[in-house]
N, C-alpha and C positions, 0 to 999 in steps of 0.2 A: 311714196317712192316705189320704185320696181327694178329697176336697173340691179337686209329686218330694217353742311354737319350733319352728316346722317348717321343709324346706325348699324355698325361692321361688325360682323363677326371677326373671330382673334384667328390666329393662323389653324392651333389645332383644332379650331371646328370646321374650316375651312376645309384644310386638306383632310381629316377624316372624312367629310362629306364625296370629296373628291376621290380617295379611297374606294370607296365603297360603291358610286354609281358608274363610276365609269370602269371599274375593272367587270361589267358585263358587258363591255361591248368589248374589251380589248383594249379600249385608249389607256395611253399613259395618265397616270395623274399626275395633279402638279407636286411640288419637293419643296422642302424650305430651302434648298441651294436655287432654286428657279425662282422664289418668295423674292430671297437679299438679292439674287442677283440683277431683278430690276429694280430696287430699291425701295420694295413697299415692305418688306420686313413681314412677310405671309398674311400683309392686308393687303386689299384693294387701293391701287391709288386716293390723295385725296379730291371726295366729289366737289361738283360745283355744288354751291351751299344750300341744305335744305332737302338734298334729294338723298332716298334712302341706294342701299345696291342691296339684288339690284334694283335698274330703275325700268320701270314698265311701262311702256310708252304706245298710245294708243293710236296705232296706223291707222291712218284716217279717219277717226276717233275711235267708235267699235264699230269697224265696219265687218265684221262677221254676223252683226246683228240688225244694222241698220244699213240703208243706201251712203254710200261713202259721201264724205266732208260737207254732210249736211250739218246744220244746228242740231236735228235729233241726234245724227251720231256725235257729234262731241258731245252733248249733255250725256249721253247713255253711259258712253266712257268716264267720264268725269262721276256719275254717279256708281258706275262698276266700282271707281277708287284707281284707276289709270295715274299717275303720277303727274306725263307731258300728253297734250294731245296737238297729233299733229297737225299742219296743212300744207298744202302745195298752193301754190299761188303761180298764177297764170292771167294775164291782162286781158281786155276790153277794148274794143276798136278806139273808144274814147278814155281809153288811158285805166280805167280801175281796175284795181288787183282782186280778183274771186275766187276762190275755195275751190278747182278741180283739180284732180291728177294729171289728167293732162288738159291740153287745149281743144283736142277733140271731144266732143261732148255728143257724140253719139251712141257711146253704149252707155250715158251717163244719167241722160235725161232724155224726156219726150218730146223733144225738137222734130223729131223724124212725124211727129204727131200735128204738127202747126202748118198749114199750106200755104199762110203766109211768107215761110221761111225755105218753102222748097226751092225755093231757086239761088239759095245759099251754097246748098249742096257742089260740093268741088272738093277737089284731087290736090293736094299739096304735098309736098317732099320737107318733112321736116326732121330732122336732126338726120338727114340720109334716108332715110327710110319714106315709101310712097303711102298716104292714107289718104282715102276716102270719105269722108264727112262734112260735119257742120263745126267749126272752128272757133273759139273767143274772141278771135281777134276780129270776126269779121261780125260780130255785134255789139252793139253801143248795150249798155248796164240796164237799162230801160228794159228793151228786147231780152235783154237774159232773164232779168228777171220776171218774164209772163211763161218760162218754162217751170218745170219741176225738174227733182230729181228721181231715179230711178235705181234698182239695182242693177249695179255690171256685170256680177256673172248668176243669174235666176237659177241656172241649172241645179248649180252647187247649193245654193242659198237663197232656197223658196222659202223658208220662211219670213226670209228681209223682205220680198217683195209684198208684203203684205202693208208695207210703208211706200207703195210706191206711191207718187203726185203727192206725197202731203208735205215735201219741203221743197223751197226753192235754192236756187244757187249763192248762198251766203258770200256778202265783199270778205275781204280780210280787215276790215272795218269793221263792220257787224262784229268780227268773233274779236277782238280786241274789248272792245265794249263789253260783249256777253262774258269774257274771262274777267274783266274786271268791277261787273254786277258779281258771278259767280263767287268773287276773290271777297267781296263785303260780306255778302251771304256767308263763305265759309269760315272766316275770319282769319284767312290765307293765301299768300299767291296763286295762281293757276298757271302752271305752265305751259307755252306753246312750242313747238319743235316744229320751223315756217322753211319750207324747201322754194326755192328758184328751180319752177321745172323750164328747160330749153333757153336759158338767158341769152345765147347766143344768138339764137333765132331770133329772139322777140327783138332782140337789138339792132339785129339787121331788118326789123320792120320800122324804127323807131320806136319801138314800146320798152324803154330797157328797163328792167325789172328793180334794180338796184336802190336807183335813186329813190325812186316810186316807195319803196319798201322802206327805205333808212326813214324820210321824212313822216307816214304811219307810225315808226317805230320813234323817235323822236317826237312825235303830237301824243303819242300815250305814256313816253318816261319809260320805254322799254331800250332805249338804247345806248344805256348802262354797262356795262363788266358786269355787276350781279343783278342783271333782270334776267326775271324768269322765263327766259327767250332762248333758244338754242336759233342758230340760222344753219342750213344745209344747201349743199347742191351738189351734184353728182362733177360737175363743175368748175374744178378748182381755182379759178379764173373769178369767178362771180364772188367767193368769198375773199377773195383776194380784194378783190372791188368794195366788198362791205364793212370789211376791216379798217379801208378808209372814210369809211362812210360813219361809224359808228363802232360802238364797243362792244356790243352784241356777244356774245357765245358766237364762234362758227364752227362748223364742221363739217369735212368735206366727204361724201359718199365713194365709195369702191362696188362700179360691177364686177365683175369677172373678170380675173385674169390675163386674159388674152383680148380685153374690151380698151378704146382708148377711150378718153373723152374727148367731147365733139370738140370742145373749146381746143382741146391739142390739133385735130385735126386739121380746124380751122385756120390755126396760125402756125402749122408745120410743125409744130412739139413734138417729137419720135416716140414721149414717152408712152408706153403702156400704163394699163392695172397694174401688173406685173411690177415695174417699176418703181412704184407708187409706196408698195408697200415692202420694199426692202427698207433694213435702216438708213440707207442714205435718202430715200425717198420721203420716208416719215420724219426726217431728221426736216429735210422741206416743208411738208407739212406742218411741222410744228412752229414754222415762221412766223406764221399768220393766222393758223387754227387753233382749236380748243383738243378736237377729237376727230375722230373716224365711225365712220357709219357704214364697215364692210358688208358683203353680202355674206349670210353665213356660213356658204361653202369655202369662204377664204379661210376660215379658220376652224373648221374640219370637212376635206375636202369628201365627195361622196365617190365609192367607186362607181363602176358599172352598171351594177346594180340596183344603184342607189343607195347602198349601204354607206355610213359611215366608216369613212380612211382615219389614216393617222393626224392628230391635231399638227399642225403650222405651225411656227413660232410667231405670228402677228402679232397675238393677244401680248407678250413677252413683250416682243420688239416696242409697239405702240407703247406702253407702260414705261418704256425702259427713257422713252422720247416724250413724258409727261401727256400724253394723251390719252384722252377716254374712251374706250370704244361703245358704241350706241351699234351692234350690227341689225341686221331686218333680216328677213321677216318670220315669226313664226305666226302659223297656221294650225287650227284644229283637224282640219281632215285629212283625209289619208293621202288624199293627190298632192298633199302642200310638204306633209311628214316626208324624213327617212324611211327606205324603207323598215328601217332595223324598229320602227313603231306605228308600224300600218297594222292596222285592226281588222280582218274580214277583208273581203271582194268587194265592197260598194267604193267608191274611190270618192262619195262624196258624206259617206260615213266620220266618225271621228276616230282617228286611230290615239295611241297613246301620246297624246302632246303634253303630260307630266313628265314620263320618261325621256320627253326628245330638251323641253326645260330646264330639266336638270343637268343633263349632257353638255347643253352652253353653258351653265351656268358655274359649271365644274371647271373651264375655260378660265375663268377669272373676266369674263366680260363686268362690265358697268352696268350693263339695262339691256332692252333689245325690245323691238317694236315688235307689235301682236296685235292680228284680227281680232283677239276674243283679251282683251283686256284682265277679266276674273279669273280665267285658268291662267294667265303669268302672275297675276297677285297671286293664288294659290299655291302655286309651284316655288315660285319666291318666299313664301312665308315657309314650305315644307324643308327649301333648302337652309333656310337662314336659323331652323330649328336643330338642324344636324351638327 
């Protein structure tokens, strides 16, 4: 994404934790009248089964460490101890669902390297916006798979690029399979958290992602109430769509505020972000979803600066309407942190991503997706010890 029976600590360790980390920045902490008054009695809602809080979920698997939504970053994350790891799924001229963030695959992989494929190259407008590139949809599964993949942004993260060419573009078949070798081997589920990136669009190609998705998820018994599958889309519409499809987990993502989603767009919906996430919004959302997948500044807004504002009532609200919150994304460096835990002048340095950890997690969030998979298990063990 871009657009972040288990067990719970008891209230008073809870809010002393919250006590304590967040009166350095200023934030309120949470209160046991805030606890009752969404009904979790100063615990966390109850989780989907199996997963601890919170729950650390490995954006694009560890892609801080490896080329994103390759087989090497899922197994990395998976062997960090990541809880879900995610993928985005995005289709194939001949209809197969593959492992990209998005559908351009130009800062993704080595396409731009195949002369074969130069003449690929074109200009599309997709979800509104104009790009440049080499596109999924305009290769059959064959062709995709004679690329590699590479890292997206080298600058930040020369040392991932030391993986580059040695994986290629993983189906969403492949990693279904690979979680459920992983799940023998480990003598446990493996979780996946599967986004619909631009459903809209691929629908107005004919590619529509949904169906495509329920019937994989259906061929491996993931499309259960408790399989260990979350669905996502920035969306609302598409989960809307998979709800009838199957019983999946879903949850629908929040950009920014003042962002619509396209699917409203598309079909005249006035609603905003904004909208979205008041309790009549969420009260909507809880019709047909599980949870919410905010962006993190909806639920402490950053000022000017970049510093940390005063927390939102989301986390509250969402809780109060039986849903999880899963927000994205946190990041180790400093370009990605608050400023209030930027470390030094290098902006691709690591500033304090414990202290920025802790700050959501004082939130009352569920989980929260991470480049670096072991500093949110660490931070999550540091808070769940307070």
């Amino acid at each position: 994404m871009t657009q972040g029976a288990r067990n719970i600590p008891g209230r008073r360790t809870v809010l002393g934790a919250a006590v304590l980390g967040s009166a350095a920045l200023g934030l309120p902490a949470a209160t046991a009248a805030t606890a009752h008054a969404d009904g979790r009695d100063g615990r966390h809602r109850p989780p989907h089964k199996g997963l601890p809080v919170p729950t650390i979920i490995g954006h694009r698997g560890a892609s801080g460490y490896r080329p994103e939504h390759t087989l090497g970053s899922y197994q990395h994350a998976l062997d960090l101890g990541a809880h879900i790891i995610e993928q985005d799924l995005v289709p194939t001229k001949d209809g197969h669902l593959v492992c990209r963030h998005e559908n351009d695959i130009t800062g993704t992989t080595d396409v731009a390297d195949h002369p074969e494929f130069a003449s690929r190259r074109t200009t599309k407008s997709v979800d509104g916006v104009s790009l440049t590139g080499w596109f999924t949809e305009d290769f059959t599964l064959a062709e995709l798979k004679t690329l590699r993949a590479k890292e997206r942004i080298p600058t930040q993260r020369r040392n991932s690029t030391l993986y580059n060419g040695r994986w290629e573009i993983p189906t969403f078949e492949e990693v279904l399979r690979w979680a459920d070798e992983q799940g023998r081997r480990r003598g446990g589920p493996v979780w996946l958290y599967v986004e619909t990136k631009h459903p809209t669009y691929f629908r107005g190609l004919g590619l529509g992602l949904e169906e495509r998705l329920a019937k994989l998820l259906r061929r491996y018994g993931k499309d259960r109430h408790d399989a260990p599958v979350f669905l996502q889309s920035f969306e609302p519409t598409s989960m809307q769509r998979m709800a009838k499809l199957v019983s999946t987990p879903r949850v629908v993502l929040f950009d920014a505020a003042d962002t619509q989603p396209w699917d409203f767009k598309q079909s005249g919906d006035p609603r905003f972000v904004r909208d979205l996430v008041t309790p009549q919004g969420l009260k909507w959302i809880a019709s047909f979803a599980q949870g919410i997948g905010p962006w993190v500044d909806l639920i402490i807004p950053r000022d000017a600066t970049g510093k940390l504002g005063r927390p939102t009532t989301l986390v509250r609200d969402a809780h109060a309407k039986g849903l999880i919150l899963h927000p994205y994304t946190m990041r180790n460096e400093n370009s990605f942190l608050p400023a209030d835990f930027r470390v030094g002048t290098d902006p691709n340095a690591y500033g304090d991503a414990f202290g920025a950890f802790k700050v959501y997690f004082e939130q009352g969030i569920d989980g929260i997706f991470t480049d670096n998979p072991d500093t949110g298990l660490l931070a999550a063990a540091d808070f769940n010890k307070n």
